[in-house]
PADOFI-114428 format. One line per 8 residues: their letters; for each residue y, z, x of C-alpha. Coordinates in steps of 0.5 Angstrom, whole numbers. Each point is the difference from the previous one (the first is absolute). Last residue first. Layout:
A> Y/Z/X ~ ...
This chain:
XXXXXXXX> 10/-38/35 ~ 5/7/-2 ~ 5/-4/3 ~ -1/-6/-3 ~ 0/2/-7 ~ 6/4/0 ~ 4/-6/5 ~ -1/-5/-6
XXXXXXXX> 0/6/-6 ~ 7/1/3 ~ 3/-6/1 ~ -4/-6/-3 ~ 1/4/-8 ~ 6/-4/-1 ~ -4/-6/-4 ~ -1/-3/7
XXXXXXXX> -7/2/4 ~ -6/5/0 ~ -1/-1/-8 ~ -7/-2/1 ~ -5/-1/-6 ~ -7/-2/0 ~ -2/3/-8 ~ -5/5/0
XXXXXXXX> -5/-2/-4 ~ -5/7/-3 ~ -6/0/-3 ~ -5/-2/6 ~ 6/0/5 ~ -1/8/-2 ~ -8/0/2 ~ 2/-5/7
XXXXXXXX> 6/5/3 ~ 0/-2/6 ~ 3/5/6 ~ 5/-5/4 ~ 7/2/-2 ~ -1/3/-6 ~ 2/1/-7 ~ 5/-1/0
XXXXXXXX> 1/1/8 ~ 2/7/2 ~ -8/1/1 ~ 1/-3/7 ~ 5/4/3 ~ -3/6/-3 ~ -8/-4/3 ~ 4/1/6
XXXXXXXX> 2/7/1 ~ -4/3/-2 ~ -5/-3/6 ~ 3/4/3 ~ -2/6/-2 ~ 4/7/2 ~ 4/0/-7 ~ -7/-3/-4
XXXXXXXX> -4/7/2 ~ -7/-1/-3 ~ -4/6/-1 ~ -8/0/-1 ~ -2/4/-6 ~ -5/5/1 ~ 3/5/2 ~ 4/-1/-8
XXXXXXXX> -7/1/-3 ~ -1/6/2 ~ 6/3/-2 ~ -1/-4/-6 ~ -6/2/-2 ~ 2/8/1 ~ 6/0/-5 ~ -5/-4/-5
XXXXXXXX> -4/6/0 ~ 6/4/-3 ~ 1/-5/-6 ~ 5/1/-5 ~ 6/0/5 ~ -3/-4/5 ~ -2/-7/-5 ~ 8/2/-3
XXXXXXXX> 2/-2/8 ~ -4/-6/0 ~ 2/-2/-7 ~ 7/0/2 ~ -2/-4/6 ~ -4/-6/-4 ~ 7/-1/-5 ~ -3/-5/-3
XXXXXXXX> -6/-3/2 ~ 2/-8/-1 ~ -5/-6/2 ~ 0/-5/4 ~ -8/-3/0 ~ 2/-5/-6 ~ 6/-3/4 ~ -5/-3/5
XXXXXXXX> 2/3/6 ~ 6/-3/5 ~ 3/7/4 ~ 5/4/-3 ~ 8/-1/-1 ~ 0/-7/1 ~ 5/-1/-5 ~ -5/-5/-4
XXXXXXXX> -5/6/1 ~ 4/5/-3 ~ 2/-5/-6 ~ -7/-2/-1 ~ -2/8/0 ~ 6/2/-5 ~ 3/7/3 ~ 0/6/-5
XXXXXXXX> -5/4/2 ~ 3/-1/8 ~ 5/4/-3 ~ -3/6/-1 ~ -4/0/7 ~ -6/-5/0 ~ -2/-7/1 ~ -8/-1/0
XXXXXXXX> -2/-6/4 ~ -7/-3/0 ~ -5/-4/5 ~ 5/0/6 ~ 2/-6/4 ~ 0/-1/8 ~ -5/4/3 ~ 0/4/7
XXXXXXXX> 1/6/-3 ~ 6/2/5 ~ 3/-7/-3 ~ -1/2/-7 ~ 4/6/2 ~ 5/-2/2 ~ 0/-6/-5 ~ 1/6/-5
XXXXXXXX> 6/2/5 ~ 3/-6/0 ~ 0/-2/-7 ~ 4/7/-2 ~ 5/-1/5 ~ 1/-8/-2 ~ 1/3/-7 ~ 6/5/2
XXXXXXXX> 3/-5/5 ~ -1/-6/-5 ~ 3/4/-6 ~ 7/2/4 ~ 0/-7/0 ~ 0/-2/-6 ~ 4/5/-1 ~ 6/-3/5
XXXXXXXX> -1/-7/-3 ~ 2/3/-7 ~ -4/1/-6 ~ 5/1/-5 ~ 2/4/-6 ~ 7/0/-3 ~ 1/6/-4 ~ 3/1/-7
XXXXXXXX> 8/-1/-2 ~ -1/-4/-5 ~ 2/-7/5 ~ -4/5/5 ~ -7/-1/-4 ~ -3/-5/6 ~ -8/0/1 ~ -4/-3/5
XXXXXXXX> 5/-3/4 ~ -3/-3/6 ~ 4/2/6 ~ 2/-5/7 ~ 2/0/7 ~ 7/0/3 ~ 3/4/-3 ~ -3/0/-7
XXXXXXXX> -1/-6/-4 ~ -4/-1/-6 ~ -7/-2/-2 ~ 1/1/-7 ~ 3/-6/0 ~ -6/-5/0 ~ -4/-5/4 ~ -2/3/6
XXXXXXXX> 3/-4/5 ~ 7/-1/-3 ~ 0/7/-3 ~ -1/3/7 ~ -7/2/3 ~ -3/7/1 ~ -3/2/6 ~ -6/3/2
XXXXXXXX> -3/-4/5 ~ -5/-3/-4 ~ 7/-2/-5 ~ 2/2/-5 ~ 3/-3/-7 ~ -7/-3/-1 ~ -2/2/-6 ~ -6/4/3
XXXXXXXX> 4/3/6 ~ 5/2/-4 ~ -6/4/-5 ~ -2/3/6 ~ 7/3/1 ~ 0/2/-7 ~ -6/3/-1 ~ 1/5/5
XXXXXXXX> 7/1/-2 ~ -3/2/-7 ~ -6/5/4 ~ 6/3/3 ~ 5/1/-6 ~ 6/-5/-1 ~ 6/2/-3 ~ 4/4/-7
XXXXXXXX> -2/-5/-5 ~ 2/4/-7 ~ -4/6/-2 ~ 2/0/-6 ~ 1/-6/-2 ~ -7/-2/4 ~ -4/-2/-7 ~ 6/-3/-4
XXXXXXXX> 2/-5/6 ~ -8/-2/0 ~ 0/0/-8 ~ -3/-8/1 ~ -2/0/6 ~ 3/-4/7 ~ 0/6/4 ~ -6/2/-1
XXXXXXXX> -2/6/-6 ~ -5/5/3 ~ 6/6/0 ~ 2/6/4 ~ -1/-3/7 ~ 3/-6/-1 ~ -3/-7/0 ~ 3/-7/3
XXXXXXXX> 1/-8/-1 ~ 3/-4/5 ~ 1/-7/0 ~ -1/-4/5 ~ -1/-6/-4 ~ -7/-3/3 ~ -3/6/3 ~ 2/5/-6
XXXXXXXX> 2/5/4 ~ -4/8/-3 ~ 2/6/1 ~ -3/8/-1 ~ 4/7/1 ~ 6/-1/-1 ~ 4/6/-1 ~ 2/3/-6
XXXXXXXX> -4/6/-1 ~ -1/3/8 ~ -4/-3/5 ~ 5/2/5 ~ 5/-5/2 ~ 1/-7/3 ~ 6/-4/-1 ~ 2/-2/7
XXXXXXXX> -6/3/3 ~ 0/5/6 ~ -4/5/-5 ~ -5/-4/-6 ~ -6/5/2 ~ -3/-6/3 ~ 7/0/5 ~ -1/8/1
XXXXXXXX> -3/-3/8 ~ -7/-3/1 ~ -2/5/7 ~ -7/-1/-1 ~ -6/5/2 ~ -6/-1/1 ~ -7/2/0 ~ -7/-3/1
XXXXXXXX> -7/2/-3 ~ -7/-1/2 ~ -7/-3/-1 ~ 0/3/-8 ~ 6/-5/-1 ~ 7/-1/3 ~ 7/-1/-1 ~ 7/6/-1
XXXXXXXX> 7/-2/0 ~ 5/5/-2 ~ 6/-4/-1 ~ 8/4/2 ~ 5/0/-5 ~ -7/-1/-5 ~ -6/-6/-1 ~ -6/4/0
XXXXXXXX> -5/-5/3 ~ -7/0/-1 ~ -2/-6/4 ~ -9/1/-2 ~ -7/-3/4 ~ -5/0/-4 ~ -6/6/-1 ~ 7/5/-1
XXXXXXXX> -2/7/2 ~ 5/0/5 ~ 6/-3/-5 ~ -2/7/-4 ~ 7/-2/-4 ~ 2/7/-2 ~ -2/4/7 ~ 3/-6/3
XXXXXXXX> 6/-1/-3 ~ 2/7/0 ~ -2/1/7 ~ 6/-6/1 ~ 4/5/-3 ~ -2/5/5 ~ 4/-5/5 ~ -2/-6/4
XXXXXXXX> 6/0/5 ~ -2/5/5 ~ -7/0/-2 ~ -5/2/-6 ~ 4/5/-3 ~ -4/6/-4 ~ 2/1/-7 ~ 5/6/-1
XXXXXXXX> -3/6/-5 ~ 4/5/-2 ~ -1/7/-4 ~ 4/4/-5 ~ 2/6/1 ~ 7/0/-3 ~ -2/-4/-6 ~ 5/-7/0
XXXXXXXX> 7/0/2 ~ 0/3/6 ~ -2/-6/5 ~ 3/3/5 ~ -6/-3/5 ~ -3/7/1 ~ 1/2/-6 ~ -5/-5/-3
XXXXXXXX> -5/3/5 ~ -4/-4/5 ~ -6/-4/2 ~ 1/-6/3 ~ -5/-5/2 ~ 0/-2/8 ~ 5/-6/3 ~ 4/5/4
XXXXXXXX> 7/-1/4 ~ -2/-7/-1 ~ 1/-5/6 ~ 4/-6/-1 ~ -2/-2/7 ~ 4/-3/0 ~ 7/2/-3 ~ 2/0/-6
XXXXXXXX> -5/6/-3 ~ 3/5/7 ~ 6/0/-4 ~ -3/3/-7 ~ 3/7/1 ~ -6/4/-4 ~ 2/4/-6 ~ -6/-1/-5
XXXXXXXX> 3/-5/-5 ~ 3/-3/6 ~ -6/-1/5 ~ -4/-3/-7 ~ 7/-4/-1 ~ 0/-3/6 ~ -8/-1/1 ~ -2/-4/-7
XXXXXXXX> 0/5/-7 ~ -6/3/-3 ~ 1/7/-4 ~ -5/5/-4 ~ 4/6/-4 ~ -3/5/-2 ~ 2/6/-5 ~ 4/-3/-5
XXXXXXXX> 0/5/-6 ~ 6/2/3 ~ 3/-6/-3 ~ 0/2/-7 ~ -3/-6/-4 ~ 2/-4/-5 ~ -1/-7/5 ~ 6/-2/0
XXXXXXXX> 3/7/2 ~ -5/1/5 ~ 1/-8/2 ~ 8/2/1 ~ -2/7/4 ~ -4/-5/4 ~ 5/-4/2 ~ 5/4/1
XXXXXXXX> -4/5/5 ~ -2/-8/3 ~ 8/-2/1 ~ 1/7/4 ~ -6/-1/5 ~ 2/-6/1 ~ 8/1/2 ~ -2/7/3
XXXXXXXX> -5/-4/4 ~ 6/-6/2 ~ 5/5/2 ~ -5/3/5 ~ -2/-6/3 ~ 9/-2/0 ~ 0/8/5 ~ 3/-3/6
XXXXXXXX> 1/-8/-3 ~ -1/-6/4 ~ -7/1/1 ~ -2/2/-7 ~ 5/-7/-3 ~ -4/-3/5 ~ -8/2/-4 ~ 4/-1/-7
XXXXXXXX> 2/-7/3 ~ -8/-1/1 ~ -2/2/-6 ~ 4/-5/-4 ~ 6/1/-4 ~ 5/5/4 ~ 3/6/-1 ~ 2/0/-7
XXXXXXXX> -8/-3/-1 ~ -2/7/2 ~ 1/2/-8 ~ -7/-3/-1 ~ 2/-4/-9 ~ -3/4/-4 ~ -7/-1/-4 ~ -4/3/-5
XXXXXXXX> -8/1/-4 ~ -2/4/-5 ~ -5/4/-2 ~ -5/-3/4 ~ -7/2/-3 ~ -4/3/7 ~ -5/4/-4 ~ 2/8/0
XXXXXXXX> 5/-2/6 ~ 5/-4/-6 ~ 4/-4/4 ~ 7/-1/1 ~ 1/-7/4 ~ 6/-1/5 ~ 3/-6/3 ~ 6/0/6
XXXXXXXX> 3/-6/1 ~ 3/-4/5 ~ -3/4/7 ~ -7/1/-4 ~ -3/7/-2 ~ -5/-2/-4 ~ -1/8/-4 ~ -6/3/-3
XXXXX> 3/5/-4 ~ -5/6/-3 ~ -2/3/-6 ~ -3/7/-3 ~ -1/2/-7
């Protein structure tokens, strides 16, 4: 039998899925951690990391292309397979990492006009790219990029969603390090791209961590007590079960996971322990002590295990605001493309990317991470790139639709728009600063707090708020 690999290559994750070329089963599907983070965490710093570094751009291809042979002779070995029965491989991956999975320096991708080396299709062989593991004659596929900063990946999404073939207007947003953002309908299809950060990733968070067993993944706050109660991932059991201590004697309570930072920082704003700006309140102003100082802001404790030696788990003022950047990033470009649509709300969402499975809609929309929209027309479509890339491995004739498709879609370029830069500061509110939210205030009552002054939080979180305002 023959098989192929279609490969997400991400800048935090790489995710591969073996399939059966005969009829396109998946045999097995795994996942690595991108090497290039040691060089730095998001696209940009990788693209710095080139320019400051004779030679750092080869470093950073052999560091990938060394990560994908181990990857794939692990999902042969997974699947029960010899890897030199793998003899296509499709990829879909954003500019950067395209530029260094070929071995293109991607210096010219940070500065405008953040020009391509070459947007077409790629037809090559495996060898070419020292992808010696799988079968030494076997072919490679790269999706066509839509823009400078809108990627294969983003052609993924489209082939795999059809957003132009869509009779209503569609928000698909696949939700990674960097966002992919497409909007469109029959008429006409936009794109972008967001610079949102690992921070939904659970990087560049106190506790935060890979969604891996252990990790909070959901949260609730009771509104009246203040009381946490959570899930992780390995078990269905909430915090506040009977046999919850047994269920994650295991695994233990290791942090929190992307989608578990999420529900928790709109679950502060639900409760009242944050304010609109962002800001969480001292013990005094909330009304309980989870609420503890830090400096001279505030953590909420949502976990502490450090009398037997475990974690403490917090959420602290400085994830709270690694969240609004990544969050106000991901707003502004979809407000980007609402603007150059010339509407204000959109009939549906559908939030994309393996993470994006796993967000929770009305925490989203509380966060103020998507646009207002009836909770019943945001919908989840899994990891939509790595089912474009498995699409173009099985299917040829697909190859030729998103070639085509992408000269149709109309490119938005966030870094060089200034109105970005506007609906970024704006979107920094929880949920906004002065967008309306009329379908989530239908179902959800934020409580009007403001913890701006006095309680410890005035230094920092009062000049913070003022500057970005």
């Amino acid at each position: 039998r023959l098989y192929g690999l279609a490969i997400d290559l991400g800048s935090t994750t790489i995710a591969a899925h073996l399939c059966d070329l005969r009829n396109g089963e998946v045999k097995a599907s795994s996942g690595v951690m991108n090497p290039q983070i040691r060089f730095g965490e998001d696209l940009m710093s990788r693209v710095s990391y080139a320019m400051m570094n004779p030679g750092g751009d080869a470093e950073m291809t052999s560091a990938v292309r060394t990560a994908i042979n181990g990857l794939t002779e692990a999902i042969a070995t997974e699947a029960g397979i010899a890897p030199s029965l793998i003899v296509e491989t499709v990829f879909v991956c954003n500019p950067v990492m395209h530029h260094l999975l070929i071995g293109i320096d991607p210096v010219e991708l940070g500065q405008a006009p953040f020009a391509l080396a070459t947007s077409n299709s790629m037809a090559l062989q495996a060898r070419d790219l020292d992808l010696t593991v799988m079968n030494e004659n076997a072919q490679v596929y790269i999706l066509p990029c839509i823009a400078g900063h809108v990627g294969a990946d983003a052609a993924a999404v489209a082939l795999s969603e059809q957003p132009g073939k869509s009779e209503d207007l569609v928000l698909v947003v696949d939700v990674g390090t960097n966002a992919e953002i497409l909007l469109g309908n029959k008429e006409r299809v936009l794109a972008c791209s967001s610079p949102t950060g690992p921070a939904f990733e659970g990087a560049q968070i106190s506790s935060g961590q890979r969604a891996a067993p252990g990790a909070i993944e959901r949260l609730e706050i009771d509104p009246a007590t203040k009381e946490p109660r959570f899930r992780v991932i390995g078990s269905d059991i909430w915090s506040n079960e009977d046999g919850f201590d047994a269920a994650t004697a295991t695994t233990g309570i290791t942090g929190i996971c992307g989608s578990g930072i999420i529900e928790a920082v709109a679950e502060m704003r639900m409760a009242g322990l944050l304010d609109a700006s962002g800001l969480i309140g001292s013990a005094e102003m909330t009304g309980t002590p989870r609420c503890i100082p830090e400096g001279r802001t505030h953590a909420y404790v949502v976990h502490d295990a450090s009398d037997t030696g475990g974690p403490k788990i917090t959420v602290t003022q400085g994830d709270i605001r690694a969240i609004q950047l990544a969050k106000s990033a991901l707003y502004a470009g979809a407000r980007l493309l609402m603007d150059e649509m010339k509407v204000d709300k959109v009939d549906r969402i559908v939030l994309a990317g393996a993470f994006g499975a796993h967000i929770s809609n009305k925490h989203a929309m509380v966060l103020g991470m998507i646009p207002d929209a009836p909770l019943d027309k945001v919908t989840s479509a899994g990891n939509a790139a790595g089912t474009g890339a498995r699409i173009a491995l099985c299917n040829i004739a697909a190859r030729a639709e998103i070639e085509r498709t992408v000269r149709e879609i109309t490119k938005v370029e966030t870094a060089i728009e200034p109105k970005f830069q506007e609906h970024f500061v704006s979107a920094n509110a929880i949920p906004h600063a002065t967008d309306p939210f009329p379908e989530l205030s239908a179902i959800v009552t934020l409580p009007d707090v403001s913890f701006n002054s006095g309680g410890g939080g005035e230094g920092s979180g009062g000049r913070r708020r003022r500057r970005r305002g």
